[in-house]
N, CA, C and O of each residue as an XYZ file, in Angstrom:
456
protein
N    -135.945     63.749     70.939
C    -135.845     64.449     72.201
C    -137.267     64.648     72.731
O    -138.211     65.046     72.048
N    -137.308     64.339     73.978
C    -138.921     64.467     74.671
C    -139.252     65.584     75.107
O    -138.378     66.153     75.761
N    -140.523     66.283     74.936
C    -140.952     67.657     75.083
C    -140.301     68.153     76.537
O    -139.650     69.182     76.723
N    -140.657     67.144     77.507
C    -140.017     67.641     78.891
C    -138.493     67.938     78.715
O    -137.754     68.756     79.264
N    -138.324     67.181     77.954
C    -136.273     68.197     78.032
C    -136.268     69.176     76.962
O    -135.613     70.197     77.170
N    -136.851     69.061     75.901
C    -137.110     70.423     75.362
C    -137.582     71.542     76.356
O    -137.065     72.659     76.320
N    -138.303     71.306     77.001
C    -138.995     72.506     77.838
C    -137.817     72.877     78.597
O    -137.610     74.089     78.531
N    -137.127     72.352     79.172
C    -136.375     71.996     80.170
C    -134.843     73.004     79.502
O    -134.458     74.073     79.976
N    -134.348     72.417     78.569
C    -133.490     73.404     77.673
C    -133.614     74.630     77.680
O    -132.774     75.314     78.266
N    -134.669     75.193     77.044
C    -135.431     75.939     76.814
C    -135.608     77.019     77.675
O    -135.685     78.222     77.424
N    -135.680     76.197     79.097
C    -135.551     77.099     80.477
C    -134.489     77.415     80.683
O    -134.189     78.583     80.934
N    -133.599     76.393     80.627
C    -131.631     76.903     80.959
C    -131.276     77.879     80.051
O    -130.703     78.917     80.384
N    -131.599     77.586     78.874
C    -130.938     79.106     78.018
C    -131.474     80.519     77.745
O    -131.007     81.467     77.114
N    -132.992     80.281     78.665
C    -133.473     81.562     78.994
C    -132.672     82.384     79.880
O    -131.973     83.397     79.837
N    -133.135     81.383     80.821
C    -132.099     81.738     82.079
C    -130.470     82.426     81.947
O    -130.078     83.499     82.406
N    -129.565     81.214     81.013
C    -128.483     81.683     80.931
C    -128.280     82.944     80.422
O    -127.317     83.674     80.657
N    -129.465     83.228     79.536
C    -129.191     85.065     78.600
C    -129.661     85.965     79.423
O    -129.492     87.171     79.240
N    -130.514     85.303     80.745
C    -130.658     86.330     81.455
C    -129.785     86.976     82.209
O    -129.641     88.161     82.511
N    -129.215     85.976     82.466
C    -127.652     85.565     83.510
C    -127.036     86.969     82.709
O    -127.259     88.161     82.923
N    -126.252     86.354     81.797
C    -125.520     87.053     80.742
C    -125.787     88.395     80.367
O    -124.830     89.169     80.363
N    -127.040     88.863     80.013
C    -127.619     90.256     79.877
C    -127.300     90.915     81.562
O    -126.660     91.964     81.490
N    -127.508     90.644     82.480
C    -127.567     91.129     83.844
C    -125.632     91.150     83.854
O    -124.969     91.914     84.556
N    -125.260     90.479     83.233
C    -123.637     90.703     83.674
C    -123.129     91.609     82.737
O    -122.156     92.220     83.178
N    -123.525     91.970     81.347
C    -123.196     92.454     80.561
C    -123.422     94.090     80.885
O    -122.827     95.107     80.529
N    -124.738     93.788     81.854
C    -125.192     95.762     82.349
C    -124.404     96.038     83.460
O    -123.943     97.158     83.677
N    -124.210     94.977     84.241
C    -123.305     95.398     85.751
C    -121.658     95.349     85.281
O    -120.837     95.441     86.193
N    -121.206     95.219     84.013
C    -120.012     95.567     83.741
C    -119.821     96.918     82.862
O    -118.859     97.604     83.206
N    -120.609     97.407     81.761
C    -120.952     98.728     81.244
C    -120.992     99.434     82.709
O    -119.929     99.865     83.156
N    -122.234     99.571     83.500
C    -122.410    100.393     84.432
C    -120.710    100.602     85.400
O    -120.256    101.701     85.721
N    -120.130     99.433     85.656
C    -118.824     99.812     86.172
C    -117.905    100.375     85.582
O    -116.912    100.818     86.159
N    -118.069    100.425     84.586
C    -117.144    100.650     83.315
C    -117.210    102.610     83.154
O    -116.370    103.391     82.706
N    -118.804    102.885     83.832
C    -119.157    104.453     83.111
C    -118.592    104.618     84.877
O    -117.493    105.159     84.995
N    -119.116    104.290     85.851
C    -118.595    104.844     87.287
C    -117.147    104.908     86.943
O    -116.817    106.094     86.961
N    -116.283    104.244     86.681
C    -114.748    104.167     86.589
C    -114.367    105.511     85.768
O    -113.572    106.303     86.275
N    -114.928    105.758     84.523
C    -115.011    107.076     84.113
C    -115.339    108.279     84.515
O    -114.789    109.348     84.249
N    -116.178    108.082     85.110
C    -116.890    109.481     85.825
C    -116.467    109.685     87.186
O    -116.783    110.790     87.627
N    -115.735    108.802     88.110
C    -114.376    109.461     89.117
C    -113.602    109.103     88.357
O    -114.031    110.257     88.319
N    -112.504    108.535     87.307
C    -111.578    109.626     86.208
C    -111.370    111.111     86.027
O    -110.482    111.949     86.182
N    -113.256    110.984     85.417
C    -113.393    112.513     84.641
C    -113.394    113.329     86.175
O    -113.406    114.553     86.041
N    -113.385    112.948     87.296
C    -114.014    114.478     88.337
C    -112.430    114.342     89.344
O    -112.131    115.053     90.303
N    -111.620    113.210     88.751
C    -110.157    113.388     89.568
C    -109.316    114.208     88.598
O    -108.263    114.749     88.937
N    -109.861    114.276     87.312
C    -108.940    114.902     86.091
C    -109.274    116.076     86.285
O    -108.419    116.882     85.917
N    -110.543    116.675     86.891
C    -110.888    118.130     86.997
C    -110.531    118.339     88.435
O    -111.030    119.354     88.920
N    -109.885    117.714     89.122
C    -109.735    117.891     90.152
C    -110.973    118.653     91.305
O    -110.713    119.625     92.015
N    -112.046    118.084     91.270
C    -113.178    118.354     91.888
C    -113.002    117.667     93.310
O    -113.704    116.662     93.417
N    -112.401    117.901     94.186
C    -112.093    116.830     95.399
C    -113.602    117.360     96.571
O    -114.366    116.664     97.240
N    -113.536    118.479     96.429
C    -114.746    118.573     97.829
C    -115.563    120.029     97.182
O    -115.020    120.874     96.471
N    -116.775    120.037     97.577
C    -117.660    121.000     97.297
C    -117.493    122.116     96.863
O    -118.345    122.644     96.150
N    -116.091    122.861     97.276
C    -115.765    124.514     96.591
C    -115.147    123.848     95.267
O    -115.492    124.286     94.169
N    -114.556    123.162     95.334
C    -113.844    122.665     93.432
C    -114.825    121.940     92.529
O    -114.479    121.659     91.381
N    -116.504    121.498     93.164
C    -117.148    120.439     92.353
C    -117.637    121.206     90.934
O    -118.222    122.289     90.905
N    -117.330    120.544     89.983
C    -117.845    120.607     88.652
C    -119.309    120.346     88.295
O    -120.085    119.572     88.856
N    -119.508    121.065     87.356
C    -121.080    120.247     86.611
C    -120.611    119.588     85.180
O    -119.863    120.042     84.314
N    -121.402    118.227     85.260
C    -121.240    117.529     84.812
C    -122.198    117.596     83.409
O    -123.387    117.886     83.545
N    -121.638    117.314     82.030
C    -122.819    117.253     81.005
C    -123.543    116.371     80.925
O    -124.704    116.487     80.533
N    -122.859    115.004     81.381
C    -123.565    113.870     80.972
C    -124.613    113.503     82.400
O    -125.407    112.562     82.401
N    -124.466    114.203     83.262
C    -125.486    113.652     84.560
C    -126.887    113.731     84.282
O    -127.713    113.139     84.977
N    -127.170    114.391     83.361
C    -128.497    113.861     83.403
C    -129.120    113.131     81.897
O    -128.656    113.533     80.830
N    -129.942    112.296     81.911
C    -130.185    111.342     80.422
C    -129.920    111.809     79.142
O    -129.069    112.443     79.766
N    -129.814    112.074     78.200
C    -130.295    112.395     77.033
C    -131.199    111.862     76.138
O    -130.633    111.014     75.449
N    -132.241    111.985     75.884
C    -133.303    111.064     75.606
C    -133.413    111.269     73.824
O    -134.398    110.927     73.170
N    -132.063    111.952     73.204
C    -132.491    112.093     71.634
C    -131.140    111.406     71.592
O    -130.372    112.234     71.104
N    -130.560    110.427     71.836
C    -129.213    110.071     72.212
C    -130.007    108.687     71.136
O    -131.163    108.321     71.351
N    -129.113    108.061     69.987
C    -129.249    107.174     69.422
C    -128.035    106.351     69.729
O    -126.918    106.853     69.855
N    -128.270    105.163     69.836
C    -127.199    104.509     70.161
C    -127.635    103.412     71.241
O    -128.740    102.877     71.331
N    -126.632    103.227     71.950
C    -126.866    102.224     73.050
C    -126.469    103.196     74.311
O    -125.719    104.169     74.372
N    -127.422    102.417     75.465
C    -127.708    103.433     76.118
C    -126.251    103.662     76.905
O    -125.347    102.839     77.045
N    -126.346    105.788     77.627
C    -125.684    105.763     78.121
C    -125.579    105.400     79.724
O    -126.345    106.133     80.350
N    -124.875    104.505     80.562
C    -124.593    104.488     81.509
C    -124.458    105.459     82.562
O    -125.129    105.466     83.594
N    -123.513    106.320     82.234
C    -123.293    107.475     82.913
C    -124.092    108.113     83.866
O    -123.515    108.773     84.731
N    -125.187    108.048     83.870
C    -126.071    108.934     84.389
C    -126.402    108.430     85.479
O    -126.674    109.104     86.472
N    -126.423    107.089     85.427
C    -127.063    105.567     86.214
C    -125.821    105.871     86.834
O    -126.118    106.645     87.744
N    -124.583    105.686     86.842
C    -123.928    105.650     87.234
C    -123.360    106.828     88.325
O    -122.724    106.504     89.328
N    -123.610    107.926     88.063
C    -123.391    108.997     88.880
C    -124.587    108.700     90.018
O    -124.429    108.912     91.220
N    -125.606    108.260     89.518
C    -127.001    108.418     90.874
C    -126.301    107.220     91.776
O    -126.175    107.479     92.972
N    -125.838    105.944     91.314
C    -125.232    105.155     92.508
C    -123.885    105.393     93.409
O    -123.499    105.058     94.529
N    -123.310    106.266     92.145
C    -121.451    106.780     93.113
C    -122.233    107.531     94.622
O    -122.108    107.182     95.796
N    -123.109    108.751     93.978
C    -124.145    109.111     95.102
C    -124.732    108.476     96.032
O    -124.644    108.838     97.205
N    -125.322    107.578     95.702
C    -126.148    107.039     96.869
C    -125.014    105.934     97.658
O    -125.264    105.346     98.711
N    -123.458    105.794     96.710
C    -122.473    105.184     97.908
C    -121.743    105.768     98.321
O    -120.833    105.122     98.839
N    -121.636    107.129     98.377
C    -121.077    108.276     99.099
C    -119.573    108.112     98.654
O    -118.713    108.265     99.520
N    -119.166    107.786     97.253
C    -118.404    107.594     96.567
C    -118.076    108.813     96.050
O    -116.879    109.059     95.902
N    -119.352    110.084     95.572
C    -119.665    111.318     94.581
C    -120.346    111.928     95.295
O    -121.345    111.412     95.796
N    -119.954    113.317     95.558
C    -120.965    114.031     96.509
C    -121.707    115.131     95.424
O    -121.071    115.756     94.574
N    -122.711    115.202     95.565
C    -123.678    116.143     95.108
C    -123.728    117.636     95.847
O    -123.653    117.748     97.070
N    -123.843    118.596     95.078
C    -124.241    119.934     95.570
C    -125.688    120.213     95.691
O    -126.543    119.376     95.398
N    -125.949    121.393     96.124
C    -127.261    121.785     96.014
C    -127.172    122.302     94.858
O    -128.196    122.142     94.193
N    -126.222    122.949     94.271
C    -126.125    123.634     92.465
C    -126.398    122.546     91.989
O    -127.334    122.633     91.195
N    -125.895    121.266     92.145
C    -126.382    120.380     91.137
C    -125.040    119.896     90.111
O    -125.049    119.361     89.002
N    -123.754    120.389     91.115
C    -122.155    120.007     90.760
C    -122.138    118.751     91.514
O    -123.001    118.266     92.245
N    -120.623    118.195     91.085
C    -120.679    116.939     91.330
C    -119.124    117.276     91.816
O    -118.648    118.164     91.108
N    -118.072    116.726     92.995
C    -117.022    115.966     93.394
C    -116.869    114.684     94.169
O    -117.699    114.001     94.769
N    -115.771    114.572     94.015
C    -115.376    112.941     94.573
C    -115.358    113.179     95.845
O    -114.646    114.137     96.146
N    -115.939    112.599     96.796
C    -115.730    112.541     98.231
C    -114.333    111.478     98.229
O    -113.289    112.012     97.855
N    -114.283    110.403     98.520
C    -113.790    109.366     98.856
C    -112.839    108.947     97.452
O    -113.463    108.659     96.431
N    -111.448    108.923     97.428
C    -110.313    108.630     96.591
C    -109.959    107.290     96.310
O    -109.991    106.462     95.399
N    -109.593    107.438     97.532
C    -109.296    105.954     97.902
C    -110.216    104.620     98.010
O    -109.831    103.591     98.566
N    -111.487    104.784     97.398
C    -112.256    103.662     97.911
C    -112.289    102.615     96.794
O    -112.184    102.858     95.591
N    -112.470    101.269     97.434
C    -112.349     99.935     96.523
C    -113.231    100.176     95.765
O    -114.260    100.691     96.203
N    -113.109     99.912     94.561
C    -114.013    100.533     93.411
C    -114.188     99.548     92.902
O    -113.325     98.804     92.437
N    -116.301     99.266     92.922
C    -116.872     97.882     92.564
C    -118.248     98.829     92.494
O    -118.082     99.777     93.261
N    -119.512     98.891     91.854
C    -120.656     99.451     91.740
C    -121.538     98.313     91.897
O    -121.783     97.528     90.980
N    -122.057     98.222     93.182
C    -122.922     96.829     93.422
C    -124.719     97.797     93.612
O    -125.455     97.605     94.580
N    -124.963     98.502     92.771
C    -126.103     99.133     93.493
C    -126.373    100.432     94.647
O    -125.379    100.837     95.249
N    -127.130    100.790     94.813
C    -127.723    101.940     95.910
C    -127.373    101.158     97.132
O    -127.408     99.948     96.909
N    -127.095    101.427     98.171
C    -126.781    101.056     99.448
C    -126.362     99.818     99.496
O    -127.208     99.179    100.122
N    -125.271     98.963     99.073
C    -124.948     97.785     98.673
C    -123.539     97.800     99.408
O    -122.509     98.261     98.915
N    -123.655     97.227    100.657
C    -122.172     97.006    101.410
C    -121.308     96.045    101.510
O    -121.500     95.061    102.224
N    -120.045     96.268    100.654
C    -119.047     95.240    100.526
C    -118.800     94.420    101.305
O    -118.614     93.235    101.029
N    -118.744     95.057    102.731
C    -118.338     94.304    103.614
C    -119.297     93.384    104.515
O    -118.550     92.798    105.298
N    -120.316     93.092    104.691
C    -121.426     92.409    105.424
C    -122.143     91.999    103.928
O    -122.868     91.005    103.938
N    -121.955     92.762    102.597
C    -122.788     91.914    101.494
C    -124.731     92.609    101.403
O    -125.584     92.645    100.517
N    -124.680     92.932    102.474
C    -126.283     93.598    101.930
C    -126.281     95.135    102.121
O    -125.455     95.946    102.539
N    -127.876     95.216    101.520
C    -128.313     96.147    101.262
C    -128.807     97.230    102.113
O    -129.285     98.245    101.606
């Protein structure tokens, strides 16, 4: 086999684990949003006088394991007006009904950008 297709290999299966690692986080991360409007429809937190505080919203940094999502996940339900934030620093579901996909901070389904 000649170095140029070695190199060449070499590049595709970088690539592909990069591929793969990037799909493996954007399915965890959907996976903890799907939980966390679960957990705030099970507490029935619908609008600001019912919002809950949440344990897991903010990191835990003595947390062994693999990381948690959750946290990541509440800052984007937020920034898609999916999860409304208090000034206490409680959390409810604005929006019930919405197609539920976590593409990022300001990431619009419908036109595709940002």
């Amino acid at each position: 086999m000649s170095q140029t297709l070695q190199i060449i290999l070499g590049l595709v299966f970088v690539a592909g684990v990069f591929v793969l690692s990037q799909f493996i986080v954007a399915r965890r991360l959907q996976r903890a949003a799907w939980y966390v409007t679960a957990d705030l429809e099970r507490l029935n937190a619908f609008d600001a006088s019912s919002a809950v505080a949440l344990d897991y919203a903010k990191p835990n940094l003595l947390r062994i394991g693999l990381r948690d999502m959750r946290p990541r996940a509440i800052e984007d339900l937020v920034q898609g007006r999916i999860v409304g934030k208090t000034a206490a620093g409680t959390f409810f579901l604005i929006n019930r009904q919405a197609p539920f996909a976590v593409h990022g901070a300001g990431h619009d389904p419908a036109t595709g950008r940002r």
